[in-house]
PDB file of the backbone (N, CA, C, O) and the ligand in Angstrom, with CONECT records:
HET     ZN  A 101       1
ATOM      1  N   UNK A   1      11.811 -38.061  85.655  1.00  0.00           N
ATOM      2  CA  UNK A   1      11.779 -36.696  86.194  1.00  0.00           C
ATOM      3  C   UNK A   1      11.699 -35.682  85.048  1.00  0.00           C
ATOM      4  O   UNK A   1      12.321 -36.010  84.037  1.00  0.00           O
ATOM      5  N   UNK A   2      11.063 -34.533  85.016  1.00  0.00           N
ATOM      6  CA  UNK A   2      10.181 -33.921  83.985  1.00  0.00           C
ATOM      7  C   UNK A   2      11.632 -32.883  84.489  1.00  0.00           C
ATOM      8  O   UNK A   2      11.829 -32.780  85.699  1.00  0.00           O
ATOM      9  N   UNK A   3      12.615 -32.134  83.483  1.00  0.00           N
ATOM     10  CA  UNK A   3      13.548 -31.264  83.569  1.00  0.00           C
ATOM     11  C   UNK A   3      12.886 -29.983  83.186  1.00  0.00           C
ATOM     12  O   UNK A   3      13.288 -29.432  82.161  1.00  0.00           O
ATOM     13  N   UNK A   4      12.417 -29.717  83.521  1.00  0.00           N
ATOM     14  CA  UNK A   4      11.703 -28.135  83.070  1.00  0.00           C
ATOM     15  C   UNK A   4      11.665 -26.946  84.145  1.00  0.00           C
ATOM     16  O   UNK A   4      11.197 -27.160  85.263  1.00  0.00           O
ATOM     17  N   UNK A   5      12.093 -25.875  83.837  1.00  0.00           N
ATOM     18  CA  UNK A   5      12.372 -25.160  85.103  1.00  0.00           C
ATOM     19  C   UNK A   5      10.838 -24.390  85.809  1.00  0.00           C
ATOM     20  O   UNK A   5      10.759 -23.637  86.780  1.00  0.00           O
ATOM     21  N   UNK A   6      10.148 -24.716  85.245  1.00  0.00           N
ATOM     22  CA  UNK A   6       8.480 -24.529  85.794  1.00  0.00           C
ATOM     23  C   UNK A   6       8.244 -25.281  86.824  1.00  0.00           C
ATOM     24  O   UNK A   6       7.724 -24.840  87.849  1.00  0.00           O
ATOM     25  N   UNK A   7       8.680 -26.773  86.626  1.00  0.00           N
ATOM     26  CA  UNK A   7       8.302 -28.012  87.822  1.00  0.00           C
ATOM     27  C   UNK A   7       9.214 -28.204  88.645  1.00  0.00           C
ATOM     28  O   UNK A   7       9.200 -29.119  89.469  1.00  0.00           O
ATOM     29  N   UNK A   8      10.390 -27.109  88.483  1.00  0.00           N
ATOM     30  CA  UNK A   8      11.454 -27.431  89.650  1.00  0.00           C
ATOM     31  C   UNK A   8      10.782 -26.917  90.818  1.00  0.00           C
ATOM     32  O   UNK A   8      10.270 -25.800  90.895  1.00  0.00           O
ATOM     33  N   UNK A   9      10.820 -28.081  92.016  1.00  0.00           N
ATOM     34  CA  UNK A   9      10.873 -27.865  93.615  1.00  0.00           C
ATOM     35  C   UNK A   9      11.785 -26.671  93.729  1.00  0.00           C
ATOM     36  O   UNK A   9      12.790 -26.384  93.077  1.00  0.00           O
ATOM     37  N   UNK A  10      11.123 -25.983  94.818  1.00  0.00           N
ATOM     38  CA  UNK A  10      11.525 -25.103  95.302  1.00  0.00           C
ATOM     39  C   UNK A  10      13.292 -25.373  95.507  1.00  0.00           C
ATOM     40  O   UNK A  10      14.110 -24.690  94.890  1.00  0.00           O
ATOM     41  N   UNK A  11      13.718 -26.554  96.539  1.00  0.00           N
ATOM     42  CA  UNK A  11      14.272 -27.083  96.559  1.00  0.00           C
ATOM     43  C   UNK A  11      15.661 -26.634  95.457  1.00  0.00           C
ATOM     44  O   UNK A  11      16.618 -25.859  95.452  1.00  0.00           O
ATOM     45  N   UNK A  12      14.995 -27.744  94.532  1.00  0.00           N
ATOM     46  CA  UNK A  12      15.878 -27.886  93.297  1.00  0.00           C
ATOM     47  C   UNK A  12      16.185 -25.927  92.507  1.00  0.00           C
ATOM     48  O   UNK A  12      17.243 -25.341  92.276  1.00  0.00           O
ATOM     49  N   UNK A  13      15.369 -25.676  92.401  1.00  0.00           N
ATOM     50  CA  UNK A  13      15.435 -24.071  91.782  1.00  0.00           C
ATOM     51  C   UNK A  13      16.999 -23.107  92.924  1.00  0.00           C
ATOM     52  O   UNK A  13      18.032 -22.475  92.701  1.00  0.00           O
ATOM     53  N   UNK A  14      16.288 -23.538  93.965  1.00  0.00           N
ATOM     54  CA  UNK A  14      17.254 -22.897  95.461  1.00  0.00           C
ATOM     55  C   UNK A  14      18.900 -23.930  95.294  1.00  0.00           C
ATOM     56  O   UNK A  14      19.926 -23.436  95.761  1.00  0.00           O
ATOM     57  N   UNK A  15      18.926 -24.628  94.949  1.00  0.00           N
ATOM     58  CA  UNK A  15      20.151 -25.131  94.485  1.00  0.00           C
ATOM     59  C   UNK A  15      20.907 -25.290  92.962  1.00  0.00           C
ATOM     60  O   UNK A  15      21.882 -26.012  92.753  1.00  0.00           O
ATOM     61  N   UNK A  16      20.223 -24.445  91.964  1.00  0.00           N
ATOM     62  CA  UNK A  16      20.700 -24.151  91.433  1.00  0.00           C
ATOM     63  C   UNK A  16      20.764 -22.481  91.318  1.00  0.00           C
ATOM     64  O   UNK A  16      21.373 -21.853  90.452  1.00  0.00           O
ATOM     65  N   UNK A  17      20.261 -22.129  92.019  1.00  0.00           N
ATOM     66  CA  UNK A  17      20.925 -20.680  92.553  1.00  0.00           C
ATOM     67  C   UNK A  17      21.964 -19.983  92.581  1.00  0.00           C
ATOM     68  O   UNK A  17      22.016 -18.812  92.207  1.00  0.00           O
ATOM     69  N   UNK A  18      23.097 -20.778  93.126  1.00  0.00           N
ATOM     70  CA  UNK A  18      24.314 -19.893  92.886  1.00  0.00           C
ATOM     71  C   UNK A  18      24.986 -20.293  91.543  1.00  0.00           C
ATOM     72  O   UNK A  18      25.852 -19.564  91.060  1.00  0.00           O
ATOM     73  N   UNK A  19      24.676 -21.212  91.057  1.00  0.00           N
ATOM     74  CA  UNK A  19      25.398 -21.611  89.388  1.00  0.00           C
ATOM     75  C   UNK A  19      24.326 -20.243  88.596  1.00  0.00           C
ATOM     76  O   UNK A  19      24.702 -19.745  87.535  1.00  0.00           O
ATOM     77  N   UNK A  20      23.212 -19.844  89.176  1.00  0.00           N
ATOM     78  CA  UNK A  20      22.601 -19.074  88.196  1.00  0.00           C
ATOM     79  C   UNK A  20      23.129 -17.932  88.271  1.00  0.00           C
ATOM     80  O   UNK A  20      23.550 -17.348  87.272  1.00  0.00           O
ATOM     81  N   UNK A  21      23.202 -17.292  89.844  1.00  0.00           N
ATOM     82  CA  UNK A  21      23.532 -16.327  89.579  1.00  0.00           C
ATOM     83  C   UNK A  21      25.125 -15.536  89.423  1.00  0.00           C
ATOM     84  O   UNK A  21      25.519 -14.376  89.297  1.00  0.00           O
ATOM     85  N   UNK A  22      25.764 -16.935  89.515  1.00  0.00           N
ATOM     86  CA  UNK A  22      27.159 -16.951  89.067  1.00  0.00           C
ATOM     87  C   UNK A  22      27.032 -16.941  87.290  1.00  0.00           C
ATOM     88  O   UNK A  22      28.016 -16.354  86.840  1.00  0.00           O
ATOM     89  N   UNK A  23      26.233 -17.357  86.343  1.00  0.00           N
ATOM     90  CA  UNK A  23      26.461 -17.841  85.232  1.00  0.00           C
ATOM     91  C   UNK A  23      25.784 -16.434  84.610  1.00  0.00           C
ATOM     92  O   UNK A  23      25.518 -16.569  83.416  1.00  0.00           O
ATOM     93  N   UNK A  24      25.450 -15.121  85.156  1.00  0.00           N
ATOM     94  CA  UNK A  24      24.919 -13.818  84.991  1.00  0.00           C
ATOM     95  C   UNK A  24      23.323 -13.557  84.484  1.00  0.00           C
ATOM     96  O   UNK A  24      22.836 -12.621  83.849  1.00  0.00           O
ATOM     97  N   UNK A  25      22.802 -14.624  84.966  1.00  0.00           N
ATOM     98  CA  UNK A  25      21.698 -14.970  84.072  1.00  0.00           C
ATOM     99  C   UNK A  25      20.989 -14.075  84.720  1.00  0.00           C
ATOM    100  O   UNK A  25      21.449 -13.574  85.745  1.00  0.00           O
ATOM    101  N   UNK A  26      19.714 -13.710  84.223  1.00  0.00           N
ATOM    102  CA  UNK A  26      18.284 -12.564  84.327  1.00  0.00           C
ATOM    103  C   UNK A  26      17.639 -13.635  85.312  1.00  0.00           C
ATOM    104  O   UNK A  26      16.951 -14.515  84.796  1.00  0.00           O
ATOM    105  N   UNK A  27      17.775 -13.625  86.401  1.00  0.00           N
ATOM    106  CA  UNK A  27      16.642 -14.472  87.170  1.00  0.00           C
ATOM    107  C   UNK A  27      15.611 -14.218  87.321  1.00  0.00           C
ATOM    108  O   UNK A  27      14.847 -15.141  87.603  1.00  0.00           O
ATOM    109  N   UNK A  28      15.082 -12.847  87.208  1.00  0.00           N
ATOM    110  CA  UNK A  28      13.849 -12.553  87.016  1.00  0.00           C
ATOM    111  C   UNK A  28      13.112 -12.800  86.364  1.00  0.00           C
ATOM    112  O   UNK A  28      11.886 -12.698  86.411  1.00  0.00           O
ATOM    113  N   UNK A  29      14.244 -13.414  85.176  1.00  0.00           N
ATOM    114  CA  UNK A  29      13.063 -13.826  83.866  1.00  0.00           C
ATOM    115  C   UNK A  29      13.061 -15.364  84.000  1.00  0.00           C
ATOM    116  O   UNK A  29      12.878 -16.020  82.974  1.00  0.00           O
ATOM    117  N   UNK A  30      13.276 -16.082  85.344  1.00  0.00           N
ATOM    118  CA  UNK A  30      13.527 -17.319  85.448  1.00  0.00           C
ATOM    119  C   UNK A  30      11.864 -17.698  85.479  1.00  0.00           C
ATOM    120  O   UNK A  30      10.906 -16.965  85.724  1.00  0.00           O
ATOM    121  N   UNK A  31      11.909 -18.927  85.183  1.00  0.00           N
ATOM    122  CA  UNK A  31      10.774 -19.173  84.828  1.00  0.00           C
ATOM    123  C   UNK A  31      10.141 -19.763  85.985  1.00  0.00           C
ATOM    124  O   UNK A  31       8.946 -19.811  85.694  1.00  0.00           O
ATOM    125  N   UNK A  32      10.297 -20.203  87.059  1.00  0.00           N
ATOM    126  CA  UNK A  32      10.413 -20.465  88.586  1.00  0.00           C
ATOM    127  C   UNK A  32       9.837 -19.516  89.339  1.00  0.00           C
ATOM    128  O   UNK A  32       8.985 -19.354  90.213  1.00  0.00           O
ATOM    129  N   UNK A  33      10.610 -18.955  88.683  1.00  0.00           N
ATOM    130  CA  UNK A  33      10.313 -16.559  90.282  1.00  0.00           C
ATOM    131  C   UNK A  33       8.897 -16.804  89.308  1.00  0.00           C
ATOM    132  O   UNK A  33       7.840 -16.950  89.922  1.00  0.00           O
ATOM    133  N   UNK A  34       8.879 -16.836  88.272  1.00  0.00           N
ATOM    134  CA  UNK A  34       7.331 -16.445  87.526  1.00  0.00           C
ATOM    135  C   UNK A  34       6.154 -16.699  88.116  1.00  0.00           C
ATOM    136  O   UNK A  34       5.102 -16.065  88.027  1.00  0.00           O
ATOM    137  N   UNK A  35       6.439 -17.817  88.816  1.00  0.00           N
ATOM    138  CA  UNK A  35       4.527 -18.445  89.512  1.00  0.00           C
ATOM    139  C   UNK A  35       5.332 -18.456  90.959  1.00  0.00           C
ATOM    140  O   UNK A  35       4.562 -18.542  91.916  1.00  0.00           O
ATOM    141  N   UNK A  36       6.924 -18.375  91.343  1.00  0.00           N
ATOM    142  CA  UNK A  36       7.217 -18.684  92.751  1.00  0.00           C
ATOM    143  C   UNK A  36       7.207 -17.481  93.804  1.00  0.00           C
ATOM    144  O   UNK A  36       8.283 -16.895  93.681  1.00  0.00           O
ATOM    145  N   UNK A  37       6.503 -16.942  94.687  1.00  0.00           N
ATOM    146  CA  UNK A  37       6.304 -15.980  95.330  1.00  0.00           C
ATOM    147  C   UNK A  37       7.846 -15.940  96.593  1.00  0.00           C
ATOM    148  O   UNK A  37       8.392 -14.933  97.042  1.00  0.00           O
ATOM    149  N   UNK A  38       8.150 -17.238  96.841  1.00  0.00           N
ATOM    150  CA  UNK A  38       8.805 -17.517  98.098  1.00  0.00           C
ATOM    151  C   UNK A  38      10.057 -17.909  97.642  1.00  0.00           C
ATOM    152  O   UNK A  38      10.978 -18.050  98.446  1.00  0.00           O
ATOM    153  N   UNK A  39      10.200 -18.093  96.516  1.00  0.00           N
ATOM    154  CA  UNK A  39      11.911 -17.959  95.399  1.00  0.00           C
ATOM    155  C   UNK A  39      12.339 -16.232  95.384  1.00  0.00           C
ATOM    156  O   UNK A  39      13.290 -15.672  95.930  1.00  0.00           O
ATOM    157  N   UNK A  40      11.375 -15.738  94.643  1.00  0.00           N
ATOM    158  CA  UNK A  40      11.024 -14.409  94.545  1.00  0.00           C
ATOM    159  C   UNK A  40      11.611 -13.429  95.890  1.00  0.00           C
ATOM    160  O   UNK A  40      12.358 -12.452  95.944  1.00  0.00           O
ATOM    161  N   UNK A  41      10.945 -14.143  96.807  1.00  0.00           N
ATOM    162  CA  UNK A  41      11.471 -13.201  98.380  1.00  0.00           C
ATOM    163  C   UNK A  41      12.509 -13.269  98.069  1.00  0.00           C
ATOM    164  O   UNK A  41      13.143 -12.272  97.722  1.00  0.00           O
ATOM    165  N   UNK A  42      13.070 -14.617  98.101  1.00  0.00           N
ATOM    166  CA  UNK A  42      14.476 -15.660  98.817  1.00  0.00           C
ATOM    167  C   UNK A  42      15.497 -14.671  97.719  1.00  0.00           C
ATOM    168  O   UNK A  42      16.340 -13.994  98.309  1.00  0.00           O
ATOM    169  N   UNK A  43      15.484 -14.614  96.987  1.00  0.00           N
ATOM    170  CA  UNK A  43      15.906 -13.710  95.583  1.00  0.00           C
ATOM    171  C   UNK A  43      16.358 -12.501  95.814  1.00  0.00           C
ATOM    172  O   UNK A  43      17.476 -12.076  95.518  1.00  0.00           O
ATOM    173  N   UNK A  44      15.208 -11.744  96.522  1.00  0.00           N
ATOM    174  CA  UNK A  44      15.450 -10.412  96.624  1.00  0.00           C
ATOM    175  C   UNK A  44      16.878 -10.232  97.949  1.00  0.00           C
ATOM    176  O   UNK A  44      17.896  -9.546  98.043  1.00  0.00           O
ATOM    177  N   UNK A  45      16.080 -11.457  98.921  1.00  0.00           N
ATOM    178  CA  UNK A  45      16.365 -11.140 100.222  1.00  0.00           C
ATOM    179  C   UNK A  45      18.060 -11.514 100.120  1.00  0.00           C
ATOM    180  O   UNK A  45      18.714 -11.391 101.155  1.00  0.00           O
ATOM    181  N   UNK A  46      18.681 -11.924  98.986  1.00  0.00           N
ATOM    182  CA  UNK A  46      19.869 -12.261  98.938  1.00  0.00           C
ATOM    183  C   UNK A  46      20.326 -11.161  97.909  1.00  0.00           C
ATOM    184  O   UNK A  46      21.498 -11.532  97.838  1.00  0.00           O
ATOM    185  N   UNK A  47      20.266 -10.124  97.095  1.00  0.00           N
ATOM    186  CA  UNK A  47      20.035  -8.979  96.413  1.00  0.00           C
ATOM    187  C   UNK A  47      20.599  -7.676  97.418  1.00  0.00           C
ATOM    188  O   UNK A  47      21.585  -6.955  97.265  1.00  0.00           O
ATOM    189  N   UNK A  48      19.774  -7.687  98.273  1.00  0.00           N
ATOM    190  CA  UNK A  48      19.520  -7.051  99.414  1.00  0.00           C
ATOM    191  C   UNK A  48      20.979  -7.031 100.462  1.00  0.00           C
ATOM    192  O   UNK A  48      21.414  -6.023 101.018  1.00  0.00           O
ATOM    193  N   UNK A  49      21.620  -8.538 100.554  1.00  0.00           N
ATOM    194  CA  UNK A  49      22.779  -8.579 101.709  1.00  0.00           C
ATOM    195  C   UNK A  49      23.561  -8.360 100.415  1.00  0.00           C
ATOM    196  O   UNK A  49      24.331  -7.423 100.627  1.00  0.00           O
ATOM    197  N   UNK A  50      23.710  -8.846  99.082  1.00  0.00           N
ATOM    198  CA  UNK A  50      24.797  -8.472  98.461  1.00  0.00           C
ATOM    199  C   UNK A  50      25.520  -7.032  98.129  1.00  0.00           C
ATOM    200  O   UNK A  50      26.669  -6.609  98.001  1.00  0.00           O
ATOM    201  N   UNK A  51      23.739  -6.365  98.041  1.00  0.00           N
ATOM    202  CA  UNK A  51      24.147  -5.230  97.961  1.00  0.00           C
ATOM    203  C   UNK A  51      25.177  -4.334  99.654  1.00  0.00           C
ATOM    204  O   UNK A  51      26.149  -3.701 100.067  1.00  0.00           O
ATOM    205  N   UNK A  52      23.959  -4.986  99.931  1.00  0.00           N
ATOM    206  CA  UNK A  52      24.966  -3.972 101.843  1.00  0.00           C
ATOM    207  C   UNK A  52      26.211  -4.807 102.103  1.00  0.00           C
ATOM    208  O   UNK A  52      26.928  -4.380 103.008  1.00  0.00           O
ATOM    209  N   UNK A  53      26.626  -5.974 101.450  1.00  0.00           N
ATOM    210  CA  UNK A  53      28.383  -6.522 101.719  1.00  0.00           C
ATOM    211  C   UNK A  53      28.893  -5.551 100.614  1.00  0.00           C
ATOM    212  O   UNK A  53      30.056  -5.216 100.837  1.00  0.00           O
ATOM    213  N   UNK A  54      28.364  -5.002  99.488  1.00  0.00           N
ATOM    214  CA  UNK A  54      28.874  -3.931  98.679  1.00  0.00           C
ATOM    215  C   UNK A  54      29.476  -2.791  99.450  1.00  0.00           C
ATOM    216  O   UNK A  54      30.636  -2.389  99.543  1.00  0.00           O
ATOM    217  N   UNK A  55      28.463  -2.433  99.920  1.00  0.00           N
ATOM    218  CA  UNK A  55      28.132  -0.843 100.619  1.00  0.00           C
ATOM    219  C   UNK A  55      29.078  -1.014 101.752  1.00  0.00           C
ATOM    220  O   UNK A  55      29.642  -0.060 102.287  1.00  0.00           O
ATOM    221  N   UNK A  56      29.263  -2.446 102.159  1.00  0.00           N
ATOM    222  CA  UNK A  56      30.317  -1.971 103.767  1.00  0.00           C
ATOM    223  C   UNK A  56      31.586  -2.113 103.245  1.00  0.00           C
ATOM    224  O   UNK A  56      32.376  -1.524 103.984  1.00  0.00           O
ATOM    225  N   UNK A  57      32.219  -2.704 102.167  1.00  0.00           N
ATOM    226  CA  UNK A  57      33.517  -3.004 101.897  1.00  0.00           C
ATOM    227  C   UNK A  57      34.388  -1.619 101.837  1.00  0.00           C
ATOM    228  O   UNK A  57      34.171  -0.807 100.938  1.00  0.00           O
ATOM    229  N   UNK A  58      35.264  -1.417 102.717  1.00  0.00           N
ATOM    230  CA  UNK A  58      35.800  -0.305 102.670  1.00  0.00           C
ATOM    231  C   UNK A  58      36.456   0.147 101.733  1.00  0.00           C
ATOM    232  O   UNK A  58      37.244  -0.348 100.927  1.00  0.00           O
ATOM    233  N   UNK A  59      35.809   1.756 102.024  1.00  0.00           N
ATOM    234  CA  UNK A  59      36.488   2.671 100.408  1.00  0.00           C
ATOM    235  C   UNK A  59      38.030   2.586 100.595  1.00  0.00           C
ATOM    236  O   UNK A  59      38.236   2.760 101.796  1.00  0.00           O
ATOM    237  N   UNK A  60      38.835   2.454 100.142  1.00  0.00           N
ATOM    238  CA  UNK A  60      40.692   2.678 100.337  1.00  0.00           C
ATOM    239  C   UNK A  60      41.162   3.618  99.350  1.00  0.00           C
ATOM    240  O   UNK A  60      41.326   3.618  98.130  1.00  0.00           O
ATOM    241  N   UNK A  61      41.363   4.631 100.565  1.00  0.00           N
ATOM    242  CA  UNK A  61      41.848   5.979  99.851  1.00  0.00           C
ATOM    243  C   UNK A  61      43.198   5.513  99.770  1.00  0.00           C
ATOM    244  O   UNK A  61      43.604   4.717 100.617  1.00  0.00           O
ATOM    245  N   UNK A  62      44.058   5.983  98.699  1.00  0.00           N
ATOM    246  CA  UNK A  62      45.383   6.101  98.533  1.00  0.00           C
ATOM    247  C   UNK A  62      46.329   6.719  99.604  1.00  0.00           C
ATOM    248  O   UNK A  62      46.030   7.829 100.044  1.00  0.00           O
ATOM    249  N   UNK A  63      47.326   6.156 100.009  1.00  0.00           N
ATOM    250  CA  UNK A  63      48.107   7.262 101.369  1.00  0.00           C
ATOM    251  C   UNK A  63      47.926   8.678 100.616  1.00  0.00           C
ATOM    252  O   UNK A  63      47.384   9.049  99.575  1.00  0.00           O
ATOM    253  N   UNK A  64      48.583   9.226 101.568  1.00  0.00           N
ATOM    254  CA  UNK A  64      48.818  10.856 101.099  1.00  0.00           C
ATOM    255  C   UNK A  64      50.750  10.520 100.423  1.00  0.00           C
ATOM    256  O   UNK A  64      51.222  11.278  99.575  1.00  0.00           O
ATOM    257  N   UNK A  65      51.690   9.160 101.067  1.00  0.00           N
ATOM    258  CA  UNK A  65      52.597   9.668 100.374  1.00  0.00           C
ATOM    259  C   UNK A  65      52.507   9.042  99.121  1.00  0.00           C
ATOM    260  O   UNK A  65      53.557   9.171  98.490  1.00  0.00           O
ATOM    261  N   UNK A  66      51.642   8.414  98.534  1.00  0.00           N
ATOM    262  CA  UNK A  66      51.628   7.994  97.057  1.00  0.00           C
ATOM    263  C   UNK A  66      51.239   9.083  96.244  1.00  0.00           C
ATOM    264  O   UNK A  66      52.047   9.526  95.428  1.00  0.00           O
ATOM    265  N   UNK A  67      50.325   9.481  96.332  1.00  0.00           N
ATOM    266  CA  UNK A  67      50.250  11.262  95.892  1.00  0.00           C
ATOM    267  C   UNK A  67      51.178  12.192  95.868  1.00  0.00           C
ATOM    268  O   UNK A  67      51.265  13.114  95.057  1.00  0.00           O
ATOM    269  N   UNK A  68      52.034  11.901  96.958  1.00  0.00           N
ATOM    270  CA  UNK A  68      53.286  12.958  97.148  1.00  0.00           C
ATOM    271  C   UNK A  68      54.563  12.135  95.556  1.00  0.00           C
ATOM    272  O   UNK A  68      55.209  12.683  94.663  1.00  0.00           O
ATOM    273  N   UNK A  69      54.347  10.571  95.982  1.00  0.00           N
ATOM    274  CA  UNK A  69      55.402  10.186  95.388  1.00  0.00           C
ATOM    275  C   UNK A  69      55.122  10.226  93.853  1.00  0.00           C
ATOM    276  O   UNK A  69      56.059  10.322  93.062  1.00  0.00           O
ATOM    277  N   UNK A  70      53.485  10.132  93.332  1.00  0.00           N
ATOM    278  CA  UNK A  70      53.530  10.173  92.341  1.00  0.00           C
ATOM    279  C   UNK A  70      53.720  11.554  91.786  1.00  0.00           C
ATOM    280  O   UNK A  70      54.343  11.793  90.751  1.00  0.00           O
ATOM    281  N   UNK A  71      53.084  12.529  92.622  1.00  0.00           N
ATOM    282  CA  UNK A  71      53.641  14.206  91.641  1.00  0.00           C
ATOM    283  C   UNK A  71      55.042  13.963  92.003  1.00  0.00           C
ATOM    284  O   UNK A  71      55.091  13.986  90.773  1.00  0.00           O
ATOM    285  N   UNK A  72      56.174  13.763  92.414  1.00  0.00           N
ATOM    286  CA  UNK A  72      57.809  14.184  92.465  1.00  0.00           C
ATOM    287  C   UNK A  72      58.039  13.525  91.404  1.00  0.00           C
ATOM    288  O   UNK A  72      58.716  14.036  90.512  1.00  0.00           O
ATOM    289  N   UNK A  73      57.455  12.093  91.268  1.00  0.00           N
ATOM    290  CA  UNK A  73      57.943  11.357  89.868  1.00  0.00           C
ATOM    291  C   UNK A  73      57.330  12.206  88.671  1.00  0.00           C
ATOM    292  O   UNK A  73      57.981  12.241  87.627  1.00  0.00           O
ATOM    293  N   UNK A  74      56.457  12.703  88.726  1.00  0.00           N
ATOM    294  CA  UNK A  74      55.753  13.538  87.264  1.00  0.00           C
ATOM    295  C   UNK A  74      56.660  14.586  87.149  1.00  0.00           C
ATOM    296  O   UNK A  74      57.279  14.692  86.090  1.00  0.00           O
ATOM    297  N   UNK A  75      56.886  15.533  88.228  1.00  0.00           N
ATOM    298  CA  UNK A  75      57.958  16.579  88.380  1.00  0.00           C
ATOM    299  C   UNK A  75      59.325  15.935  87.840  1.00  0.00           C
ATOM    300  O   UNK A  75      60.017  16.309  86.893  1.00  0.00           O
ATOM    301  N   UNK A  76      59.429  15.333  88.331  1.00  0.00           N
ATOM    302  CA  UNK A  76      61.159  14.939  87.994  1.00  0.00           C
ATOM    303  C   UNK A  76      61.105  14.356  86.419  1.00  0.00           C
ATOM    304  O   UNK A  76      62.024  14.491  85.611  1.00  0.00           O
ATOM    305  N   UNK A  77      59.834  13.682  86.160  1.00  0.00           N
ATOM    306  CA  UNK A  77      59.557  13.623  84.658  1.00  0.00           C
ATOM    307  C   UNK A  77      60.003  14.988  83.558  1.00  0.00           C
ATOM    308  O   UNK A  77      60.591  14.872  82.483  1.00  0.00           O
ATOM    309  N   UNK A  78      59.567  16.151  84.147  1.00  0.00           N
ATOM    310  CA  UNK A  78      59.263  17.050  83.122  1.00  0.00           C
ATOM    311  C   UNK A  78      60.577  17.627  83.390  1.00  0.00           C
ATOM    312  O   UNK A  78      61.064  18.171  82.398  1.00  0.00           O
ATOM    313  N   UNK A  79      61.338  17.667  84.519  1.00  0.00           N
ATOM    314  CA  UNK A  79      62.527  18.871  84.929  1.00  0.00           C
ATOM    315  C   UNK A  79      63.847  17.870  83.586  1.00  0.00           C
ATOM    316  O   UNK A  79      64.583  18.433  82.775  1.00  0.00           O
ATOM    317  N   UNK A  80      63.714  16.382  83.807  1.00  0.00           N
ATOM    318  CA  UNK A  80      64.501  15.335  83.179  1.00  0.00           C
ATOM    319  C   UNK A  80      64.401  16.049  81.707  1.00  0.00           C
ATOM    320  O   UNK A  80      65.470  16.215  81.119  1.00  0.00           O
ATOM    321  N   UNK A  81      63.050  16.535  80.992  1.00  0.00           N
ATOM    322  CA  UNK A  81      62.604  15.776  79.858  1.00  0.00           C
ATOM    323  C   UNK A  81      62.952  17.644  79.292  1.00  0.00           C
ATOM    324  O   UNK A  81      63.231  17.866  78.113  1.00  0.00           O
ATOM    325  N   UNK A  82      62.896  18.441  80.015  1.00  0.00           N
ATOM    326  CA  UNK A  82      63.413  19.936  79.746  1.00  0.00           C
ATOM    327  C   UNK A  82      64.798  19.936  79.563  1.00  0.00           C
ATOM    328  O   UNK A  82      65.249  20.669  78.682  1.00  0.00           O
ATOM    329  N   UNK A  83      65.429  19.365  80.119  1.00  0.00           N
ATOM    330  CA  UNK A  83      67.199  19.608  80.475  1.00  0.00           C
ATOM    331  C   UNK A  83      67.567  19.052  78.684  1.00  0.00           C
ATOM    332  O   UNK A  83      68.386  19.778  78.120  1.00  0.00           O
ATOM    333  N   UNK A  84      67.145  18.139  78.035  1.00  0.00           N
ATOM    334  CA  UNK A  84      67.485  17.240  77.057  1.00  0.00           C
ATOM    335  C   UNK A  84      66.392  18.356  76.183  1.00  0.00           C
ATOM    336  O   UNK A  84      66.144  18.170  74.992  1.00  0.00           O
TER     337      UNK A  84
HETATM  338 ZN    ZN A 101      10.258 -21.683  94.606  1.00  0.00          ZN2+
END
């Protein structure tokens, strides 16, 4: 079997996929997407949901009493740090 990432089956390229794009690599510059039109989709089309599982993960605003609790602690910081 010829190991070269030019002659990898579609297949084989599509299963090493998530080691690639776990391992941070430039897949674009994979040598596969280069002549593979239907890697290429498969590529984007997973690009595409990662980004919108990005986009839906909810923003988490801070309560309002952590804000409250952190200015009383800053306040009580400075009233402490005046008295001395
Ligand atoms: Zn392919």
């Amino acid at each position: 079997m010829i190991d070269c990432p030019e002659t990898l089956s579609c297949e084989q390229f599509q299963s090493q996929l998530p080691e690639l794009i776990g391992s941070g690599a430039v897949l674009a510059e994979h040598a596969h997407l280069r002549h593979c039109e239907l890697c290429k989709a498969l590529l984007a089309d997973l690009e595409a949901i990662a980004e919108a599982a990005r986009q839906l993960l909810p923003i988490v605003d801070p309560p309002e009493e952590l804000w409250e609790q952190i200015e009383s602690a800053i306040k009580g910081e400075r009233e402490s740090s005046d008295k001395t």
